[in-house]
N, C-alpha and C positions, 0 to 999 in steps of 0.2 A: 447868956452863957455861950451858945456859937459864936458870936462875936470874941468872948475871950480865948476859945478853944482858936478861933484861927489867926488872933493876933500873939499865937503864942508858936506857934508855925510857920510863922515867916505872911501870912499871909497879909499883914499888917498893911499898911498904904507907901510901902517901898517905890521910890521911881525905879525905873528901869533905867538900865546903863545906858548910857552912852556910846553909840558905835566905836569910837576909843575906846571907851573902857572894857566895852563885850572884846573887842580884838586885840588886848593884851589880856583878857584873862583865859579867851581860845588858843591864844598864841600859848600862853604860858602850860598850859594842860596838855597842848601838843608836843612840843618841848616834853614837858614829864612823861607822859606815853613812850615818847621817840629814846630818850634816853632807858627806860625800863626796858623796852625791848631791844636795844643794843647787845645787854648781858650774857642774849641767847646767843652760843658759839657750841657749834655741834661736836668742837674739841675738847670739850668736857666732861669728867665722868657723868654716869647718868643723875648719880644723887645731885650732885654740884650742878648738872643743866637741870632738872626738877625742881631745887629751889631756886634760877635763874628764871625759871617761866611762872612760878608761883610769885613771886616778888613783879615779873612783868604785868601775870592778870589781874595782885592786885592794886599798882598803879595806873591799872588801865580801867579799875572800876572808880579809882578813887579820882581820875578824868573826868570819869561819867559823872558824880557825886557833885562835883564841881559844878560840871555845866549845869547839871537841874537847880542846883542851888541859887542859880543866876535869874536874873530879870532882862533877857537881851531885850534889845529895840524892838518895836513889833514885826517890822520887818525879816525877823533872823527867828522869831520862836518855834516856828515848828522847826526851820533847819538846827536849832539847838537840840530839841530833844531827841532827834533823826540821828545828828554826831551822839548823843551819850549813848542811843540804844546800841549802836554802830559800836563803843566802844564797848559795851559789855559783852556784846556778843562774838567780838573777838576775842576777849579773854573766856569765856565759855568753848572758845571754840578748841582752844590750845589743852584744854582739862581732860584729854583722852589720853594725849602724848604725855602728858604730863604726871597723871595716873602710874603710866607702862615705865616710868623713868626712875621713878621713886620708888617704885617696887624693886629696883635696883637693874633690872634687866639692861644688857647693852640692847639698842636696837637699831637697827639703819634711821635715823631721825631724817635722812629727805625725804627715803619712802613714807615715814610717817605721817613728814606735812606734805606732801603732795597727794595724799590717804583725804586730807582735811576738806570738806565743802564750805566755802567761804558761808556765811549766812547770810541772806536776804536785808537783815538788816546792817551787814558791812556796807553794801551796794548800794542800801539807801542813805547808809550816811555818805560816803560819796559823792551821790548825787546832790545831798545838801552842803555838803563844802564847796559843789562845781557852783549851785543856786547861789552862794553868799558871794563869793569871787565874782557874780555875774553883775551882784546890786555893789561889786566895789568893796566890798570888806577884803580885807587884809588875814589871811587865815593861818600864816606863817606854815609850817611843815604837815601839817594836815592837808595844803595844796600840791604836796609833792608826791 
């Protein structure tokens, strides 16, 4: 019965990717991140910048979503799941401003995100995208 519960899961005898293949589909997740967050422009009403950060946090979970769903090389798996916590918790992090904006309020939006504490786990995914660059992976806009 556990054997069926976990090849029903993904847990199946999948290989893991291929350092190509894990760095086009890091690469491509970055890209969707990097473009969702584009949208934010502080020159927008508040409704219109509230659903522009709503629509970023949830490309920036549906990032994360991604990566977990993968099988990097062994070499990359913790740095994987280090980028997806990284990326939810930037999109957690935006969910205050994001709140105060949709309730319609103008407010100074730099003071707001300079208001923001990065989270611990931003820093650590950074530090696993600086680890993958280190063993050679290719990480496209996530290295910038």
């Amino acid at each position: 019965m556990l054997v069926l519960v976990l090849a029903g899961c993904g847990g199946g005898g999948s290989k893991p990717l291929t350092k190509a293949q894990y760095e086009q589909r890091l690469q491509a997740d970055g890209k969707a991140a990097q473009r969702a967050t584009a949208g934010i422009s502080p020159n927008r009403r508040p409704l219109a910048l509230a659903k522009s950060l709503a629509q970023a946090q949830a490309a920036l979970r549906r990032a994360a979503d991604d990566l977990d769903s993968l099988r990097p090389p062994a070499d990359a798996v913790r740095d994987n799941v280090r980028i997806a916590r990284g990326l939810r918790a930037l999109a957690t992090m935006f969910e205050p401003v994001r709140r105060k904006l949709a309730a319609g309020k103008p407010i100074d939006l730099a003071r707001e995100f300079t208001k923001l504490r990065e989270p611990q786990a931003v820093h650590d995914a950074q530090l696993a995208v600086n680890d993958l660059q280190r063993k050679g992976y290719v990480v496209g806009v996530f290295g910038t």
